[in-house]
N, C-alpha and C positions, 0 to 999 in steps of 0.2 A: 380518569381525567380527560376531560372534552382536547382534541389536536389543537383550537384553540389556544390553547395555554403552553401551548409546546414552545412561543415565543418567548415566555416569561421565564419559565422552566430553564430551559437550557441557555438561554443567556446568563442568569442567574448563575448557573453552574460553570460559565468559562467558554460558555463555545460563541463563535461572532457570528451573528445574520449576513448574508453577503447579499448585498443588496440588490444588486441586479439584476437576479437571478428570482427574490420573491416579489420585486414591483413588478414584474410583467405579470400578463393574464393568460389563461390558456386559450383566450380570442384572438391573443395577438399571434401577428405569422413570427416567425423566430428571424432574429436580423443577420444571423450570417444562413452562411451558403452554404451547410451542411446537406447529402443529400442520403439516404435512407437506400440501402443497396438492395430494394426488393427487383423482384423478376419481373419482367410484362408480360401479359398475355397479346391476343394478338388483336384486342381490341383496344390497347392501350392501357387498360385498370391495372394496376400494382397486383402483382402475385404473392404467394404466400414464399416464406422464406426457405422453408425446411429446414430447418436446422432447430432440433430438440422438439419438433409439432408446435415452435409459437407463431402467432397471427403479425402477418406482416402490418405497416405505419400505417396503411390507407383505412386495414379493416379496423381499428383503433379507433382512429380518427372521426369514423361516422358511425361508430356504433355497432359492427357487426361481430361485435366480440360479446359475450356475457358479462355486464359490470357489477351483476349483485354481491355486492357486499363491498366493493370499491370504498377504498377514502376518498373525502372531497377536494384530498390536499395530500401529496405526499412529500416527508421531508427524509432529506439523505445528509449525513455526516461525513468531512471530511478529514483527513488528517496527513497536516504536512509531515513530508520523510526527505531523506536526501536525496531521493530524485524529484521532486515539484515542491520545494518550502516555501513559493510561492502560490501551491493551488488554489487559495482561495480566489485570486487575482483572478485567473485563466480561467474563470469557471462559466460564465456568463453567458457563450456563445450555446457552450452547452447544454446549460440547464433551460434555456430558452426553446431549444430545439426537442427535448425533453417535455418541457411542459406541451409544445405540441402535437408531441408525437401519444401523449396521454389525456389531452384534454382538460387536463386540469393544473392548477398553479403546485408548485417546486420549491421547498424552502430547504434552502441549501444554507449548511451549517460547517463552519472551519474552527477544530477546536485543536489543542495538547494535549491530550491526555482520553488514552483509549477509556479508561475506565472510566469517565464524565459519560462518554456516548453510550458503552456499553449498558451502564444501567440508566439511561435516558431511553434505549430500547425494551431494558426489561421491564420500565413501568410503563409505555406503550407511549411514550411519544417521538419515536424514532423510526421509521423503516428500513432505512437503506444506509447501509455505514462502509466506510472503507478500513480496512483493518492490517494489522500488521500480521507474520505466520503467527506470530506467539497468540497476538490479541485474537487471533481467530478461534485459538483455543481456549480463549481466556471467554470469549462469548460466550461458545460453546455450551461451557459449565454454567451460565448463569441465566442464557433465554434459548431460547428454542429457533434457530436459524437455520440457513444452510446459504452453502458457499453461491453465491450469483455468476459473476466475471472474475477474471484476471485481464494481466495482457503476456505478453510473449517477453522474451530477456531483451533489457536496452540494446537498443540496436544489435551489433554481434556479439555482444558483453555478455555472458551468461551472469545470471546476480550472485557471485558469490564475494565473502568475505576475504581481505588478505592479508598474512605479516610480514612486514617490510620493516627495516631501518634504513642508514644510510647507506652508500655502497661501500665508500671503505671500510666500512666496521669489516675488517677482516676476522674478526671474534665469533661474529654472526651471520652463521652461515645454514642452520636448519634450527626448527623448533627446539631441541634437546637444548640449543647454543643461549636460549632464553633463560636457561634457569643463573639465579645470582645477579639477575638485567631488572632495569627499571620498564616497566614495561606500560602499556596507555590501552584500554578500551575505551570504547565510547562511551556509555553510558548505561550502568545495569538494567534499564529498562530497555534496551535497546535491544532487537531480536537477532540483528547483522551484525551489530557493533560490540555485540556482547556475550549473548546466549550460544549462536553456534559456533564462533572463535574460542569462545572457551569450552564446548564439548568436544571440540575437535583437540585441544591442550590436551582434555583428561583421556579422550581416547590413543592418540595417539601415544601420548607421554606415562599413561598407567598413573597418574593422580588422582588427588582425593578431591571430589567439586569442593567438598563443605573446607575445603583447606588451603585451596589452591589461592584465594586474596590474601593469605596470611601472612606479614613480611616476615623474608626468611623461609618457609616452606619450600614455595619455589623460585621465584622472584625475590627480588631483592626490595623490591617495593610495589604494587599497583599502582595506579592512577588510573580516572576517568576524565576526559579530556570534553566530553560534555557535546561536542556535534563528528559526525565522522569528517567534515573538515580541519576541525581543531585537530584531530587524532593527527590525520597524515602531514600539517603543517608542524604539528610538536617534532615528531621523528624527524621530519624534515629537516628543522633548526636545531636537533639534537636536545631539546629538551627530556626526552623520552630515549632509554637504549633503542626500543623497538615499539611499535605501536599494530592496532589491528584497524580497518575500516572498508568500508565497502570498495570493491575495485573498481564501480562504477564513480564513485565520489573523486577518484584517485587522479582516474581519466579525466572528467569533468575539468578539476583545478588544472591541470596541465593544458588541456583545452584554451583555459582562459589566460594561460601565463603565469597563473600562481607559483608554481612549482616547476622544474624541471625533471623529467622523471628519469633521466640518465643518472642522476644523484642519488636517488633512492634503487633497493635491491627488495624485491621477493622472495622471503624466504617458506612460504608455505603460504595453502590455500584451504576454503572450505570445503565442502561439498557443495552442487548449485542448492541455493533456498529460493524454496514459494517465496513470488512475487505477491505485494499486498495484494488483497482479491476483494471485491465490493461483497458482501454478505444483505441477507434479507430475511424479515422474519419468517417463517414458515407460513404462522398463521393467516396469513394475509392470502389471499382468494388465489387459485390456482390460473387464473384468468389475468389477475393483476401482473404476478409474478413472469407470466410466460409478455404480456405486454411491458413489460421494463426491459427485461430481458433482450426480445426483437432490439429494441431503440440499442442497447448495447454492442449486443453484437453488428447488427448494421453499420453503426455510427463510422462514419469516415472521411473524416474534420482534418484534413493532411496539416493546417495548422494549429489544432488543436493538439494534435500528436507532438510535433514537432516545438510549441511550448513548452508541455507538460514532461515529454517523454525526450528530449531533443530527438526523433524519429519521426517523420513525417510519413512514413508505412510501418507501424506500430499500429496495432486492432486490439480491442477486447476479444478473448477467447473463452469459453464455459470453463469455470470452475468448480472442481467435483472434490468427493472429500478425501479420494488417494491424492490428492493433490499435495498435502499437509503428513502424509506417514511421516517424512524423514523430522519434524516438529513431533508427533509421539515419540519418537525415536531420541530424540536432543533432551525432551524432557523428564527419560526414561532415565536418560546416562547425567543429566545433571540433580536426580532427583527430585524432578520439580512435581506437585501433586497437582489432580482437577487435573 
């Protein structure tokens, strides 16, 4: 199928065109003030980056890179989580600066649901997708990728997941204190909110995965609370004995006054998980790859950071595929296959 159709396609399927990102052209200069962290030499030209052997913005830009086999468009998928459920908004300055660091137009796509993009990528009209740990494995098994970027943990927050109630529940005071409690995950697709909060249950607690939702077994009931803000507002108001969600989310709400967090109590955490990471087909020209890449890692939009990431010294960093062991590992101990 010609890229062409990639508009039809993937709208079609749930994900939205963000517009301001594919009305520009790759002629146009990019409108904000991003600037590209290459070196100079000493006549002024942009230097090369060193980092991974890819080709700094400049040699890009005019051609001194090998483009054989180049699309004449490439498009990247994104997908909101609880740290930017905004992205599609924020995107603009960047895909801009993007289209000109590649010379060519940027059709940027904001969808729900990893599995629309991911087989949007394996019938080839996808390149560049942003993924959850799970979804990265969930790729994995069905195209032929590899990990592009990440970024570094929210500000000093390492990303992990956490279980909390109220604080007087003097009932609940460690994990074991959960069993016979009504208890709230996010959402079973959810990698944070779900998959390693409950392998950490089975590990820690010696439970069965395949058993552990079952009321009665351990819990006195499940629920899924549907966003990790709904999780830690349920617990909050006592809907919920006890709830799990990202400790980034937690913060965030307190931030804004949602919550007070003198009210709520900690009673156990995950281990840190891989932050989503940008993935890219393999097949795509070695030359391309190392050119997305530079724009990545350079990129240093202190408001683009501070948007997306509330961190204004937040950077993309290489993403490699030890990255994701403790995700084999989660899907070892919950029995999950692929």
């Amino acid at each position: 199928m010609k890229k062409s159709m990639v508009f039809l396609l993937l709208l079609a399927i749930g994900m939205a065109l963000v517009g301001g990102c594919a009305g520009s052209t790759a002629n146009t200069q990019a409108s904000d003030t991003t600037t590209l962290a290459t070196s100079s030499s000493a006549d002024g030209q942009a230097g090369s980056l060193n980092a991974d052997g890819v080709q700094d913005a400049q040699h890009v830009q005019t051609g001194e890179v090998d483009r054989t086999g180049w699309p004449d468009r490439i498009s990247i998928a994104l997908m909101p989580n609880e740290h930017n459920p905004e992205v599609g908004q924020r995107n603009e300055g960047f895909c801009k600066a993007l289209e000109e660091h590649l010379g060519m137009r940027v059709d940027l796509f904001v969808g729900s649901d990893y599995g629309v993009g991911i087989e949007a990528m394996r019938a080839g009209n996808l390149d560049v997708m942003l993924v959850s740990p799970m979804s990265y494995y969930q790729a994995k098994s069905r195209v032929d990728i590899e990990p592009l970027v990440t970024t570094l943990a929210i500000g000093a927050v390492p990303y992990k997941t956490v279980f909390f109630t109220q604080k007087d529940r003097s009932d609940i005071n460690t994990l074991a204190d959960l069993q016979d409690k009504t208890f709230a995950f996010v959402d079973p697709g959810s990698s944070s909110g779900y998959l390693f909060p409950k392998s950490k249950l089975v590990v820690d607690l010696d439970l069965d995965p395949d058993q552990l939702e079952l009321p009665g077994y351990f819990f006195e009931a499940v629920k899924y609370a549907g966003s990790h803000d709904a999780s830690v507002m349920g617990a909050y108001m006592g809907d919920y004995d006890a709830a799990t969600a990202a400790a980034t989310s937690m913060l965030r709400m307190s931030d804004a006054g949602l919550i007070d967090m003198d009210e709520l109590k900690i009673i156990g955490e995950t281990d840190e998980i891989p932050n989503p990471c940008y993935i890219i087909k393999t097949a795509v020209p070695q030359s391309f790859k190392d050119a997305i890449l530079s724009f990545f890692l350079a990129y240093d939009d202190e408001a683009y950071f501070e948007q997306l990431y509330a961190d204004p010294d937040m950077r993309f960093i290489r993403a490699y595929e030890s990255d994701f062991d403790v995700v084999a590992e989660m899907q070892r101990v919950l029995h999950i296959g692929g």
